[in-house]
Every structure is written in C-alpha cells, then in structure tokens.
N, C-alpha and C positions, 0 to 999 in steps of 0.2 A: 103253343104247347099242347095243343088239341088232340092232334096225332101222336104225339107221345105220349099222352094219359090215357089215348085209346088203346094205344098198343100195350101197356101198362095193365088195361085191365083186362084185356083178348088172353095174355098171361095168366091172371087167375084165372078168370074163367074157365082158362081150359086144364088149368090145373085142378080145379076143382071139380070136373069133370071127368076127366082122369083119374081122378082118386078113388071118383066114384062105384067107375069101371072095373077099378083096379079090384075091388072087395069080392067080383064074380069071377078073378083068373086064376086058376090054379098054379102053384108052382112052376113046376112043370113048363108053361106059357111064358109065367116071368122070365124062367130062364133063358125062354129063348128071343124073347125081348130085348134081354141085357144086351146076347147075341145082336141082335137086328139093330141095337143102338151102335153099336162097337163097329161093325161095318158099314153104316152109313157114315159115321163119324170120319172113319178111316177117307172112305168115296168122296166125299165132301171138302175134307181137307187137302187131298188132292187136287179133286177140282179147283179150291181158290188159291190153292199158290202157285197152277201152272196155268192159270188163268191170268195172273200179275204180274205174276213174274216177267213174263213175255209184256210185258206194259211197262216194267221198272226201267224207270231212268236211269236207276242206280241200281243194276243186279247184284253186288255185295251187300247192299245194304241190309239186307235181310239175314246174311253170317255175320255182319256187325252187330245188329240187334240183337240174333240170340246168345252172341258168343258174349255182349255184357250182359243184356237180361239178366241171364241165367244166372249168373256167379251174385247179383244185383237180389236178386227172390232168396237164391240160398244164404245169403248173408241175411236177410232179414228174417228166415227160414219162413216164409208164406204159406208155405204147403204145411208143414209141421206143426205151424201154429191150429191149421183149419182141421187137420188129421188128429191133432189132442179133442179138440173142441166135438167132431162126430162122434169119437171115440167116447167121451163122456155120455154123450145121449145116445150112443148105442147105434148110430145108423154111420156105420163105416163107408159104405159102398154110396152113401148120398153124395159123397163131394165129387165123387166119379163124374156122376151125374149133374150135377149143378153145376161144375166145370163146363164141361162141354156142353149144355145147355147154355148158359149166359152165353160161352164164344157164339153160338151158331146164333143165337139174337142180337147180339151187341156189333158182329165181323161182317159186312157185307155193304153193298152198296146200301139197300135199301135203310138202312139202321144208321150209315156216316152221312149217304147225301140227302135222305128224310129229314134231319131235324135241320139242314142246311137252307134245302128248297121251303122247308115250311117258316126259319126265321128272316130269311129273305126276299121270298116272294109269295108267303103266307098260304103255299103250293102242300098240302099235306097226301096228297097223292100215294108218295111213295111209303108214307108212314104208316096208311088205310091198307097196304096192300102187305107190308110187312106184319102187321097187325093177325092179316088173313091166317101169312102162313104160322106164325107164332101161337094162336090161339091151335091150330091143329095139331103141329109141333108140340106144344106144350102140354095138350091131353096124351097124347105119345107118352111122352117122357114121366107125368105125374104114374101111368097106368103102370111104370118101369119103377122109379123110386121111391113113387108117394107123394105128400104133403109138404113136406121138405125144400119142393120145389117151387111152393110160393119163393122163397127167398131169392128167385131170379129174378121174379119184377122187380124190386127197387135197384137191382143192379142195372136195369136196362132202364130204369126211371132217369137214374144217375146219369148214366153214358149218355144217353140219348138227350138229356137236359144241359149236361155240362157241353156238348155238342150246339147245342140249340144257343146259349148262350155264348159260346166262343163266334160264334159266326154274327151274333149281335151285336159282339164290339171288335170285330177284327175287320182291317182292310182289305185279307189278302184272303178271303174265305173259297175262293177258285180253287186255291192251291188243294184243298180239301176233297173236294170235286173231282181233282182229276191224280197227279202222283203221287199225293200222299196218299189217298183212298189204295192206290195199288199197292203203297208200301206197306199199309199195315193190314191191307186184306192179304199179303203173300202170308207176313209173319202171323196174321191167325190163322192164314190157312196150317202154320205147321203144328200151331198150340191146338188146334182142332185134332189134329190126322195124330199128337200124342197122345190126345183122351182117348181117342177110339182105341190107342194101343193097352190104353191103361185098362179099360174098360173089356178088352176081350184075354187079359192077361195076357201079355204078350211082350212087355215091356212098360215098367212102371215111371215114365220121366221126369214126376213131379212136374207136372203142369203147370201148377201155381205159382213155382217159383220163375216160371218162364214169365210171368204177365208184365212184367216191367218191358220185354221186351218192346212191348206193341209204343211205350212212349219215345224207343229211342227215334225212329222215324220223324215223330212230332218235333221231337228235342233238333234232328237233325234240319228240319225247313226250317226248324224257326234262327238256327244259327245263320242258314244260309242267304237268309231272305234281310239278315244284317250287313252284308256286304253287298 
C-alpha cells in the first residue's frame, strides 16, 4: 500500500500548494484557469476513450454502461445530493472541480494497474509515477478551486486501496490488466470529456449521476468469468 499512500499524499501536498498560490491570482487568472481546466478535461477525455475504445472487446459496452449508469445516479439523485451540500457551504463551482479532478486520478492505467502490480508483485512503479503527475495536477487544480480539493485524496485512497485489495483476493486479477482496464478507461473517458463540458458551460450532464457507470463493466466480467 506504499504507492498509494504516496500518491495519497503528492495529492495534499500539491493541493496545499495550490492554495497557496492560489492567494497571489487575480480573478481575472482564475477565470481563465477554469477555462484551461474545461479544455484539458475536454482533450483528455477524448484522448482516453478513443484510446479504448479501439482496444474494447466489447464496443457497446460502453452505451451499456452509460445508458444504465445514468438512469442508476439519477435514481439515487448523486449529483443533487453533492450540489445541496456545496450549495450549503457556499462553494458551488468545487464539485465542477473535484469531479473531474478525482476521474483524472482515479481513470487511467497508472491508478487501475498501480495498485495491481504493487499487490502482486509488490512493483509500486507505476503508483511513483502517477504520484508525479497528480501532485502537479493537483496544485493546478487547488490554484483553480481551492482547499476543497483535499477531498479528492481519500477518494483516490479509496479507489486505489479497494483496487489493491481486490487483486489480493482475486484469481483472475489479469483481467484487470488488460479489457477491463480499456472498459472502464473508455467510460471515464466519457465522464471526464462531461466535466470539461460542465466546467466551460457548455453542457451541464450531471456527472455524478453517471459514476455508477464505471461499475457496470466490473459487474459485466465478473458475470462473464461465471460461465
């Protein structure tokens, strides 16, 4: 769990670094930050699900996943619940932010097959190096919405630990490795490429309520790997 505590804390630190930053930027700057985040996000999300996509075993699967996700989050209303709760403390635009923050830490090789190689071959490689770009990333992002953005490490404590331990009691932890990694990096690619919409106004998709998606791919190996 080394590499993920590391990477854990590359997260504050560079949020708190970030913050720091953040006290010397004029408006003005932020705004155009928001901007710089909204289009990376967008770039980004692109990049990983036409990156997977072309890797999917199963090219529907990914209009499977969001076509229940979705209905799955708004039933629970996810987004609604977390949009009451900023709304109270007064930082509306943080969940913008802390959305697409956690995806861009939690969706990608280095963050599914990092806690995999490190509970199976005790290899933290990949977690050192996700580490890197997240502590960079994450002064970015604090210098954009603030303090607020602690609240993405324990979600990447989370992901990355419940990761670490699935792969410590599972037989089939390859699968992980190789087409589920592309199934659910297509579908963060697309919950990514919606924050960036949300985030430059442009289209507000409730993001949140899409997160269930990313389990139906899980749900779907683990049926499949029964027969």
């Amino acid at each position: 769990m080394i590499g993920t505590i590391t990477n854990t804390v590359c997260i504050v630190a560079g949020t708190l670094l970030g913050c720091g930053l953040r006290k010397g930027i004029k408006k003005a700057y932020r705004d155009a930050l928001f901007n710089a985040m909204g289009l990376a996000s967008l770039a980004l999300g692109v990049s990983a699900f036409v990156q997977n996509i072309s890797k999917s075993e199963f090219p529907v699967l990914f209009i499977i996943s969001i076509a229940v996700g979705g209905p799955c989050g708004t039933m629970l209303d996810l987004q609604g619940r977390v949009d009451r709760w900023a709304a109270l403390k007064g930082r509306s635009r943080l969940v913008e932010g802390l959305t697409t923050a956690s995806l861009l830490y939690c969706i990608g090789t280095f963050s599914i097959v990092g806690p995999i190689l490190s509970a199976l071959q005790g290899d933290n490689t990949f977690l050192f190096t996700n580490s890197t770009l997240d502590l960079v990333t994450s002064a970015v992002f604090a210098t954009t919405y603030g303090m607020g953005m602690l609240l993405a490490a324990p979600i990447l404590f989370c992901w990355q630990g419940g990761i670490y331990l699935l792969a410590k009691l599972s037989s089939s932890a390859e699968i992980m490795q190789g087409p589920l990694l592309h199934e659910m990096s297509a579908v963060g690619g697309l919950l990514i490429l919606s924050s960036g919409l949300a985030i430059l106004r442009i289209k507000d998709c409730k993001t949140l309520n899409y997160i269930p998606s990313l389990l139906i791919p899980i749900l779907f190996y683990w049926v499949k790997s029964l027969f």
